[in-house]
Residue frames relative to the residue before (quaternion, step in Angstrom):
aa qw qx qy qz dx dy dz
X 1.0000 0.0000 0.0000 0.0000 0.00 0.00 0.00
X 0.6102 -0.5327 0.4022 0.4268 3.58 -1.22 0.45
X 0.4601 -0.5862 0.5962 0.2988 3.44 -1.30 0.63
X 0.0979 -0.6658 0.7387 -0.0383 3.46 -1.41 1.64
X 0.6189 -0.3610 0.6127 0.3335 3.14 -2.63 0.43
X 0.5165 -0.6351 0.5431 0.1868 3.45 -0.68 1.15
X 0.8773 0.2021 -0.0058 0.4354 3.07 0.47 -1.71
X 0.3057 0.6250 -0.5265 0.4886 3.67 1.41 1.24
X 0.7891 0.4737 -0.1877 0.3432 2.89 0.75 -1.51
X 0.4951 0.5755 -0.2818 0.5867 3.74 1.64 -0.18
X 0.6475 0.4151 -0.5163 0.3766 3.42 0.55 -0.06
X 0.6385 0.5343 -0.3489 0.4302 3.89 1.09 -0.69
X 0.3017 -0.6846 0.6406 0.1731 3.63 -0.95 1.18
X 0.4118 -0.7301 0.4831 0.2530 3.54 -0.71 1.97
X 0.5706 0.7027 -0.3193 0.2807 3.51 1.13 -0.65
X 0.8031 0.4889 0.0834 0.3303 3.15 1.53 -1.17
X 0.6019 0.5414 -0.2280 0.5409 2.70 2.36 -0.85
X 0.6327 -0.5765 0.4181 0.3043 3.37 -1.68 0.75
X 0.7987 -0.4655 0.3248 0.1999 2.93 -1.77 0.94
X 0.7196 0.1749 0.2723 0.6144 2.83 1.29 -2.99
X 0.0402 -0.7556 0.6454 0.1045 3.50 -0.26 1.20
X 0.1368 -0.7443 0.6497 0.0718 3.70 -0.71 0.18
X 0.0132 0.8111 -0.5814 0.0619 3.85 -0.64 0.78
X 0.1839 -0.7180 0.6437 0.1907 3.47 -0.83 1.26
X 0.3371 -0.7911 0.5047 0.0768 3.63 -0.36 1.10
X 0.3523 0.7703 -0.4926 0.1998 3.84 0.62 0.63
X 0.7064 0.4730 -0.4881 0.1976 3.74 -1.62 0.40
X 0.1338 0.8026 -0.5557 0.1710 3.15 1.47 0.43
X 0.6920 0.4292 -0.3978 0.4227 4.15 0.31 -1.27
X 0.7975 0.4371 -0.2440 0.3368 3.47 0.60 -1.27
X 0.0317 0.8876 -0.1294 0.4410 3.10 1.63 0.46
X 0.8055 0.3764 0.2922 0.3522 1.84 -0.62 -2.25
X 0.7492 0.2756 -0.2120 0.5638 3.56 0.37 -1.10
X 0.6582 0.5588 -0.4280 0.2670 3.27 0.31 -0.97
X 0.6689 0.5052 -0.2332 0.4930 3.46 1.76 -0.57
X 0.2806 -0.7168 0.4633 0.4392 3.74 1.72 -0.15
X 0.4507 0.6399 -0.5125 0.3530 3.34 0.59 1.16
X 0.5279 -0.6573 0.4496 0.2951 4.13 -0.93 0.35
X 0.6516 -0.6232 0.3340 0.2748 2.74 -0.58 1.85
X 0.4878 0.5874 -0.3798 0.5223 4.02 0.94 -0.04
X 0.6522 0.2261 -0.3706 0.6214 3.70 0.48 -1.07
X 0.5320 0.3520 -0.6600 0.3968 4.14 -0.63 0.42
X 0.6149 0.5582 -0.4504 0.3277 3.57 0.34 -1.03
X 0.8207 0.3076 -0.1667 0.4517 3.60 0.27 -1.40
X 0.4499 0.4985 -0.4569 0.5833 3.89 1.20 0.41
X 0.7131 0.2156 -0.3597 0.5617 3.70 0.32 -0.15
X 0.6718 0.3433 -0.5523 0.3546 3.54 -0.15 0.76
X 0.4857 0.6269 -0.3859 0.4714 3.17 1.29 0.25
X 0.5324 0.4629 -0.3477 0.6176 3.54 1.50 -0.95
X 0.5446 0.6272 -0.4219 0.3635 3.64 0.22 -1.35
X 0.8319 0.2327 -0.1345 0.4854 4.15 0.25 -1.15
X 0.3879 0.5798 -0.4244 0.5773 3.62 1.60 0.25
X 0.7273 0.5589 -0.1022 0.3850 3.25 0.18 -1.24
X 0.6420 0.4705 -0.1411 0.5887 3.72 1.13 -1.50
X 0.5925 0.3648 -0.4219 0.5812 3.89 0.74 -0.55
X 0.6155 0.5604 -0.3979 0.3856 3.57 -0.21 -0.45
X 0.6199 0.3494 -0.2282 0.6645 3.75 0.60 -1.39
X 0.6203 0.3918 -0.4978 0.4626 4.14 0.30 -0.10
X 0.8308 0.3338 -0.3027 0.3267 3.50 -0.23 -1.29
X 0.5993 0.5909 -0.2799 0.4619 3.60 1.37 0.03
X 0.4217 -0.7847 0.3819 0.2463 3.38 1.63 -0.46
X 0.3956 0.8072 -0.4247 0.1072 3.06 1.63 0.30
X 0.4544 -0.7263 0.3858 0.3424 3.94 -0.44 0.41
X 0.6781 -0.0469 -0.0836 0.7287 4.06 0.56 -0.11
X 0.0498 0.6510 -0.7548 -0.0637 2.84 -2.15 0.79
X 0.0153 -0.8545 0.5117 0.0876 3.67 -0.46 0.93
X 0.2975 -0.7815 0.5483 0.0147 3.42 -0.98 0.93
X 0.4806 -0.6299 0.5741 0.2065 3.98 -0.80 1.17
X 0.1140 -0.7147 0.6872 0.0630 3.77 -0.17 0.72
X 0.7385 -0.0101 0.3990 0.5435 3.29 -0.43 -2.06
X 0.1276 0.6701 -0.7296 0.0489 3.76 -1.10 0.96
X 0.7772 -0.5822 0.1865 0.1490 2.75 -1.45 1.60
X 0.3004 0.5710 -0.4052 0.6477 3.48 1.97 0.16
X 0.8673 0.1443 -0.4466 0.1658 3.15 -0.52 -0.73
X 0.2849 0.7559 -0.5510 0.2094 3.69 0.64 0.62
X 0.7208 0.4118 -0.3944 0.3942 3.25 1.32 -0.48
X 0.3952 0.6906 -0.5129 0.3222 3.73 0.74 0.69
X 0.5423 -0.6516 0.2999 0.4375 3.86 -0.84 0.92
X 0.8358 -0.4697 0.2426 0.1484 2.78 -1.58 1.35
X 0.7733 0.3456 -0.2273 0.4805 3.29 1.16 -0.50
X 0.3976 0.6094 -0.3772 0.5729 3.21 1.32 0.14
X 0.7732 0.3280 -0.2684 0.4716 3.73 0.10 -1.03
X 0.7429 0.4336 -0.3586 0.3626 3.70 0.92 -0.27
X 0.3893 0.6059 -0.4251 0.5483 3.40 1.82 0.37
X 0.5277 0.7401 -0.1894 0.3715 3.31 0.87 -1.34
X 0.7556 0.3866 -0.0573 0.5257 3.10 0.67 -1.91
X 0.5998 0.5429 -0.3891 0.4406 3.81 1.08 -0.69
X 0.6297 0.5773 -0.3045 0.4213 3.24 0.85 -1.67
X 0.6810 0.5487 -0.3497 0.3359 3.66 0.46 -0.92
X 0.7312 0.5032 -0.1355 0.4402 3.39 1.23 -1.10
X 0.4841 0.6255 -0.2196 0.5711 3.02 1.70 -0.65
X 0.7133 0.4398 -0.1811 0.5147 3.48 0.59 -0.87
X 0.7402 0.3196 -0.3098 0.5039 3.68 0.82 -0.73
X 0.6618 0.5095 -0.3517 0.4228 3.47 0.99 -0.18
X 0.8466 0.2144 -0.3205 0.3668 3.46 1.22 -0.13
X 0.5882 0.5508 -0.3019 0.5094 3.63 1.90 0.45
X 0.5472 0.6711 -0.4535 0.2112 3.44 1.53 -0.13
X 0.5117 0.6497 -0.3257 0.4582 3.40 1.64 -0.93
X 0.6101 0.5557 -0.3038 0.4760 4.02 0.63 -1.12
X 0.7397 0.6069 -0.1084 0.2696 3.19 0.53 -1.70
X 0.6237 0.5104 -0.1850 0.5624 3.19 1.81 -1.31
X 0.5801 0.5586 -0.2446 0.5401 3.53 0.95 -1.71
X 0.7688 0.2647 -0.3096 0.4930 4.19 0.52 0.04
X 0.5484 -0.7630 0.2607 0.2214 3.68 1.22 -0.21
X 0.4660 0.7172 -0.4387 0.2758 2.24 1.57 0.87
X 0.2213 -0.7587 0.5853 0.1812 3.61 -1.24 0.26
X 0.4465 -0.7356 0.5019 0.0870 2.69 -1.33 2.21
X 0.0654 0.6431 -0.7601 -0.0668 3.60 -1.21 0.04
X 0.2211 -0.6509 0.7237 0.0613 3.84 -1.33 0.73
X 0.1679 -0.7576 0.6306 -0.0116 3.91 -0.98 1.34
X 0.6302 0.5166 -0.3765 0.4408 3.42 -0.77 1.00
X 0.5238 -0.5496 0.4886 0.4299 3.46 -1.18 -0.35
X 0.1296 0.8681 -0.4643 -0.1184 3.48 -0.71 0.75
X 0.1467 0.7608 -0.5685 0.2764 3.40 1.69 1.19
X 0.7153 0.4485 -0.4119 0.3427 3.90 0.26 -0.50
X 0.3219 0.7530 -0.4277 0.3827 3.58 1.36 0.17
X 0.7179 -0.3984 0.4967 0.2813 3.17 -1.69 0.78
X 0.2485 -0.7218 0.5038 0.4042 4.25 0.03 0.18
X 0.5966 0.5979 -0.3994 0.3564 3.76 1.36 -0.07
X 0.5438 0.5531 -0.1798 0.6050 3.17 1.72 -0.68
X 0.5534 0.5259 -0.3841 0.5192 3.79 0.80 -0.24
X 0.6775 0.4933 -0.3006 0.4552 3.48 0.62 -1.49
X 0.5891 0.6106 -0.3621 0.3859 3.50 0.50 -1.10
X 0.5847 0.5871 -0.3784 0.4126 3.24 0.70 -1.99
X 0.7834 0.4089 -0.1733 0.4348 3.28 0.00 -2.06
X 0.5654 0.4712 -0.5159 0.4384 3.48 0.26 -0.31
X 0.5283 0.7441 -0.2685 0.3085 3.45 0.66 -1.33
X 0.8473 0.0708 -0.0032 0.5263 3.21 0.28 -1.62
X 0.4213 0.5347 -0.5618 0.4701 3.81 0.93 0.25
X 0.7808 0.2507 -0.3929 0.4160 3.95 0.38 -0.58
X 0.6344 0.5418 -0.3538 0.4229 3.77 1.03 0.21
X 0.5020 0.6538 -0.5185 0.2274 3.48 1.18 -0.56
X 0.8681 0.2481 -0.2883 0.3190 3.92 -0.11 -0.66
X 0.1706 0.7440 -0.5178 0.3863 3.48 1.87 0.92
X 0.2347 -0.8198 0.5220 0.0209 3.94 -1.06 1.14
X 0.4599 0.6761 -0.4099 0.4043 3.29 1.73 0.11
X 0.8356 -0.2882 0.1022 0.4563 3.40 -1.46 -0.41
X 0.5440 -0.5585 0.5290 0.3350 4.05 -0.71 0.79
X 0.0132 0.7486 -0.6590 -0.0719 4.30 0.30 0.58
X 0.1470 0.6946 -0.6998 -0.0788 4.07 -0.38 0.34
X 0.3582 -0.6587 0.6614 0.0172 3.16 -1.60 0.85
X 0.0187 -0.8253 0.5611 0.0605 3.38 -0.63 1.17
X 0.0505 -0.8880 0.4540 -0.0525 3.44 -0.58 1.44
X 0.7931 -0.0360 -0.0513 0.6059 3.48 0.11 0.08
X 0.2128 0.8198 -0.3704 0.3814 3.07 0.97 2.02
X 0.1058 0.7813 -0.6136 -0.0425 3.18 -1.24 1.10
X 0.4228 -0.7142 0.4113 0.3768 3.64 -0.52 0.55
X 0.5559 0.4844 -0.4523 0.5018 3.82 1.06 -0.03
X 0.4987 0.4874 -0.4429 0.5635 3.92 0.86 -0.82
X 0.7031 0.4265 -0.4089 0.3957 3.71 -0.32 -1.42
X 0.7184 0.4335 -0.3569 0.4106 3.91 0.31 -1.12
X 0.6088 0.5744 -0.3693 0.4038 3.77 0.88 -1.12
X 0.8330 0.2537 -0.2611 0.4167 3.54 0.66 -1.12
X 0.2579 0.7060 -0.5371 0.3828 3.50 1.51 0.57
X 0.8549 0.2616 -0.1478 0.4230 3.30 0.11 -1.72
X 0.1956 0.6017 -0.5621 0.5326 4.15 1.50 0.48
X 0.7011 0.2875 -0.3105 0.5740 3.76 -0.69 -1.50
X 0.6727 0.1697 -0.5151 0.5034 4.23 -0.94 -0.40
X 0.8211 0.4051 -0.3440 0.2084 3.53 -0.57 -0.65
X 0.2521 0.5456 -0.4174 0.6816 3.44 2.11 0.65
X 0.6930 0.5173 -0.2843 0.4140 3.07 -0.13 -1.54
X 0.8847 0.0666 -0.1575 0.4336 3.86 0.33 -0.39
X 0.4074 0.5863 -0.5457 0.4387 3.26 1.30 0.59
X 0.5016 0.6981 -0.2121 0.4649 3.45 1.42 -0.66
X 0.4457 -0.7240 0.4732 0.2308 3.47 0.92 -0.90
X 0.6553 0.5841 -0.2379 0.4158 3.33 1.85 -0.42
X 0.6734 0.3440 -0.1340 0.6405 3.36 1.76 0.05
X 0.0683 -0.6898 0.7104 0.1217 3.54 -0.81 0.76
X 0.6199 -0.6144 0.4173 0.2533 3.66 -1.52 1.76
X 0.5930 0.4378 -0.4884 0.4670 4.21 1.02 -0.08
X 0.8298 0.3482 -0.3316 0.2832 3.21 0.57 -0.83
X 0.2996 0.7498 -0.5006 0.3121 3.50 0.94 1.27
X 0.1148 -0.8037 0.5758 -0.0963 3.26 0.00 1.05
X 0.5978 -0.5377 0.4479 0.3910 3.84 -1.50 0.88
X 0.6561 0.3916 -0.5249 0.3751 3.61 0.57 -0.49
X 0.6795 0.3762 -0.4494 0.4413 3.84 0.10 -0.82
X 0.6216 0.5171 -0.5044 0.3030 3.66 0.24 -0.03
X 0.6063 0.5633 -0.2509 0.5020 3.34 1.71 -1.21
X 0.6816 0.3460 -0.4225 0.4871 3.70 1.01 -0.09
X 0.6010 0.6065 -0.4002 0.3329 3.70 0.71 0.11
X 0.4664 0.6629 -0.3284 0.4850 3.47 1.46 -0.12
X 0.8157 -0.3460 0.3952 0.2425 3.13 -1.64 0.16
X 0.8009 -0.1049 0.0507 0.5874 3.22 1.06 -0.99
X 0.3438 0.8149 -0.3951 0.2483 2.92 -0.20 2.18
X 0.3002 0.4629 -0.4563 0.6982 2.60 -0.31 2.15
X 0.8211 0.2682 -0.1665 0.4756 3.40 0.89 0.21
X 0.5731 -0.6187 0.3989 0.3601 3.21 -0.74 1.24
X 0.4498 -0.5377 0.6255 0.3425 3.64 -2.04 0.78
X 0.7391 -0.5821 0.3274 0.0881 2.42 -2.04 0.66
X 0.2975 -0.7884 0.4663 0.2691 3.34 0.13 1.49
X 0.8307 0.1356 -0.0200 0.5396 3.89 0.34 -1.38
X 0.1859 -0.7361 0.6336 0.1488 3.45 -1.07 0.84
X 0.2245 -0.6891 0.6842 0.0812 3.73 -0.94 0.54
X 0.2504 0.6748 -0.6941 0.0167 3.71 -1.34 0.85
X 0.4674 -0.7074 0.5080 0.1520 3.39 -1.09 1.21
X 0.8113 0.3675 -0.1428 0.4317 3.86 -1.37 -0.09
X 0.8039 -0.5330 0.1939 0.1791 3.32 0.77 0.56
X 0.8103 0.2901 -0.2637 0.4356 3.02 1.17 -0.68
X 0.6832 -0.6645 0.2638 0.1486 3.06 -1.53 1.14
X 0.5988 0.5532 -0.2525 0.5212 4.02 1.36 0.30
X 0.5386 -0.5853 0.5666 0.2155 2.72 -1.30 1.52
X 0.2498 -0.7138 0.6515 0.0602 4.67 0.04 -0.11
X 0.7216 -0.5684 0.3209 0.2308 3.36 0.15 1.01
X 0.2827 0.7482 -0.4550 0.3914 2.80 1.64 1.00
X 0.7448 -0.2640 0.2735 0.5484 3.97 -1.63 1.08
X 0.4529 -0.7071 0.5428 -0.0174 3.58 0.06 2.21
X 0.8967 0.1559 -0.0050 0.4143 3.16 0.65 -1.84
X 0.7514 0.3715 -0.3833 0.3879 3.23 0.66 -0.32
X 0.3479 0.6639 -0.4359 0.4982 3.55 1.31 1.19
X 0.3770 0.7133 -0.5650 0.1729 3.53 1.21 -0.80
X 0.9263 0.1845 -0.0337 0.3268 3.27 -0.25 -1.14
X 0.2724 0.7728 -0.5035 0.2740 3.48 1.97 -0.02
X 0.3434 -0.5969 0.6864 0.2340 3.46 -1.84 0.02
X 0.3300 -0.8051 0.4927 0.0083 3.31 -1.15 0.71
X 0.1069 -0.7922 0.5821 -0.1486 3.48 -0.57 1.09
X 0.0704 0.7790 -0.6142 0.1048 3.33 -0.57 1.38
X 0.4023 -0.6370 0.6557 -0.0504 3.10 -1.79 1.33
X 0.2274 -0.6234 0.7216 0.1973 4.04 -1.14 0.90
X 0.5786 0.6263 -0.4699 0.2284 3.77 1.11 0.11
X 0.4345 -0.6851 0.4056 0.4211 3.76 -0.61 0.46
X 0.6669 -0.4664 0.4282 0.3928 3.42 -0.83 0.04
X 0.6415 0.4490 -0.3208 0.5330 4.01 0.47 -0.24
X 0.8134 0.3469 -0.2576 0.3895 3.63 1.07 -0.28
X 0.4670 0.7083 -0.3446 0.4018 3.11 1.78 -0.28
X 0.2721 -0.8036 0.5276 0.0430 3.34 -0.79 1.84
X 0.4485 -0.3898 0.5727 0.5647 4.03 -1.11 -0.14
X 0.5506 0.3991 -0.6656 0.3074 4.33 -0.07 -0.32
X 0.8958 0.2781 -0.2471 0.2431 3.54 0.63 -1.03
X 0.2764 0.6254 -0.4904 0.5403 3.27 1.99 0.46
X 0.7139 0.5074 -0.2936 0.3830 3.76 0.45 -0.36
X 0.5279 0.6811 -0.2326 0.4509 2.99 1.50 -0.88
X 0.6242 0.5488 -0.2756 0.4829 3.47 1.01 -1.42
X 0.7214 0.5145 -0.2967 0.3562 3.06 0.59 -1.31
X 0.4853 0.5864 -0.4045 0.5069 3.85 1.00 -1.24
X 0.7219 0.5717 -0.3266 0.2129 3.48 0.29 -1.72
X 0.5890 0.6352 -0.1099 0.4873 3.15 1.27 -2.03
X 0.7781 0.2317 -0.3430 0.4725 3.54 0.44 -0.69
X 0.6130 0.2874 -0.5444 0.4953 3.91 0.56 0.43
X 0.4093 0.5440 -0.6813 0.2690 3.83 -0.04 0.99
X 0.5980 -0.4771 0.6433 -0.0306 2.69 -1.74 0.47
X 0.1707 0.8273 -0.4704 0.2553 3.65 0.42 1.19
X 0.3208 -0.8742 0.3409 -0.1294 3.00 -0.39 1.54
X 0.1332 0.8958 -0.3943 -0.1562 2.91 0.96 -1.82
X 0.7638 -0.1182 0.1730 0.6105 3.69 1.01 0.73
X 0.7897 0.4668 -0.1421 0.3718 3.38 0.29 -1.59
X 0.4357 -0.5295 0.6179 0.3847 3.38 -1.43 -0.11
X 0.4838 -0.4158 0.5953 0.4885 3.65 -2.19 -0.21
């Protein structure tokens, strides 16, 4: 297993800590500039956080972490940007899938990822064919993702599903909708995490945020340590969590 701060990992009460961390991973450009550097070197400093960040959710046992890669917006950024973008990704699965397995973790990738490079597909699949029967933390990548797309082609598959005859429309029920998503089979997101300041959830897992807590950071994403990925966590377990109801 990766090597962890012993005593980082003692500050988080196992009792307390979320299920589903979810993290909108953003300030890589500003970063970047702020360092008079090209909005590229932020990019490849936050995959460095990215595998900082992934030991942590390992040595903690955490059960899903999901991470904003690419949403389906950002295609409209300039062209050379997204084809760095696209390298970095492959880059990254080609040298962390081997690590990644060898700790247990199991990959899953949310979104649509037919518009991919077909070298970058293979990877993908390569990716999670050698992770599939891995029992460690659930790592899901969200890459050409939108949480309205993710819901739209949610209720596509039920509405197969009874054009088919194999579903009748009453007996649709939030749970079979919650397995038609992207990530089903896996618990919503207790604690959301978004870096750099701003204050919006971006069309991030719409639903399986419903009831998530939230934790925000003026830190960019390239600087964001497991002290303060821990931090959330400390935070999260002195919430208050209701759901609707009174104590």
């Amino acid at each position: 297993m990766w090597e962890s701060d012993a005593g980082l990992l003692l500050r988080v009460d196992k009792d307390k800590m979320p299920r589903h961390v979810a993290i909108i991973m953003d300030g890589n450009g500003r970063w970047a500039n702020g360092r008079g550097l090209i909005r590229s070197a932020g990019h490849t400093a936050g995959v460095k956080t990215l595998k900082n960040i992934l030991k942590t959710a390992v040595n903690l046992k955490l059960e899903s972490l999901t991470v904003y890669a690419f949403s389906t917006e950002n295609w409209k950024r300039p062209l050379s940007e997204v084809d760095f973008l696209m390298h970095l990704f492959s880059d990254y699965l080609r040298r962390e899938m081997l690590e990644m397995h060898q700790n247990n973790v199991r990959i899953k990738f949310l979104g649509r990822t037919e518009d991919f490079s077909p070298a970058l597909q293979n990877l993908i699949r390569q990716s999670v064919a050698l992770m599939k029967d891995n029992t460690g933390v659930k790592f899901n990548i969200a890459a050409d993702y939108g949480g309205r797309d993710e819901i739209v082609r949610a209720a596509q598959k039920l509405a197969r599903r009874v054009q088919n005859g194999e579903l009748a429309p009453e007996n649709i029920s939030e749970e079979l909708f919650d397995d038609a998503l992207d990530t089903g089979g896996q618990p919503p997101v207790d604690l959301l995490i978004r870096t750099s300041g701003d204050l919006r959830v971006s069309n991030f897992l719409l639903w399986q945020a419903a009831y998530a807590e939230f934790w925000f950071t003026d830190t960019p994403w390239p600087a964001f340590t497991p002290e303060e990925f821990v931090d959330a966590l400390v935070a999260f377990g002195k919430r208050n969590r209701r759901f609707g109801a009174l104590n």
